[in-house]
N, C-alpha and C positions, 0 to 999 in steps of 0.2 A: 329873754335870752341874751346871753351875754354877748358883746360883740369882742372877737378875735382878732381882728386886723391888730389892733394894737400889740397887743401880747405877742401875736407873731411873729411882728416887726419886731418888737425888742431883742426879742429869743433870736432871730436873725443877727441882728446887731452884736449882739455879744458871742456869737460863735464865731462870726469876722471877725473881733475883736480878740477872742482868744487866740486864732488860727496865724495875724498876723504875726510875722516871724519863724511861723512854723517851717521847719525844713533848712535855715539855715543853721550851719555849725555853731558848736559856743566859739565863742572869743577870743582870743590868745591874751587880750590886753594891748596896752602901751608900753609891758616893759620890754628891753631892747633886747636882751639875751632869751627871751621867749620865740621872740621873732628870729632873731637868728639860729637860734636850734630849731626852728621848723624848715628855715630857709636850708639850714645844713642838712637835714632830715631830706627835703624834696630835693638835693643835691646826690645823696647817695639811693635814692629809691630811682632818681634817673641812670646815673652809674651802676646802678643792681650790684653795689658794692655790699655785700655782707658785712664787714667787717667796719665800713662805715656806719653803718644801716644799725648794727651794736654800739657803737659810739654811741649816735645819736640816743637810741633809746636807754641808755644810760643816763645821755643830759636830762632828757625831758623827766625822766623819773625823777630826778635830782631835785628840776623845777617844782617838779608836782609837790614831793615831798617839802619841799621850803615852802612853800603856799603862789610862789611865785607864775604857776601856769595852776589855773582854775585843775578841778577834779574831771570836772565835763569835758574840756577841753584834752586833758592829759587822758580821757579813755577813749573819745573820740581815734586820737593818734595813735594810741595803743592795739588799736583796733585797725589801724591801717597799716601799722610796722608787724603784725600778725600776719598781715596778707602778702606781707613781699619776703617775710620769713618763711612764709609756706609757697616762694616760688612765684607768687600772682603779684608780678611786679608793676602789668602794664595797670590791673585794679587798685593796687596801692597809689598807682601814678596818679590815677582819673583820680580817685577819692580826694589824694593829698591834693591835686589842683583844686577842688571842688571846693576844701574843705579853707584856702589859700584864699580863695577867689569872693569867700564869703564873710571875709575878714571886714568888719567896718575901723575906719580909719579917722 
């Protein structure tokens, strides 16, 4: 009979392995007008300015489109500037800090 320990352990090994990472947001990058249109982004989702809050999502599409903020990254936000367009400013807040705070540097 074959023994398992081993195999189990690897099979282990590699789900940590895959998992690590899991649950933080994608990247913004290092370029600097990504960072700052997020930063202006969580400026008008605190303000619950609307018509900021369109600015913004303006820029970052802009970014998306130039290649300059990742696809992941630019549906992520896309996906938080839906939430405070539909009014759920204090969830866009949590998210966008969540999503701010998972930024590696």
């Amino acid at each position: 009979m074959m023994n398992r320990s081993p195999l189990v352990r690897r099979l282990a090994s590699l789900l940590v392995l895959a998992c690590i990472g899991c649950g933080r947001p994608p990247q913004i990058g290092e370029d600097r007008t990504s960072f700052k249109a997020v930063d202006a982004l969580y400026t008008a989702v605190s303000l619950r300015d609307p018509k900021l809050l369109s600015q913004c999502d303006e820029e970052l599409r802009g970014l998306q489109t130039k290649g300059t903020l990742s696809e992941a990254a630019g549906s992520a936000l896309g996906a938080i500037i839906v939430k405070a367009k539909e009014g759920e400013w204090e969830v866009a807040q949590s998210r966008l800090g969540d999503f701010m705070r998972g930024q590696k540097r």
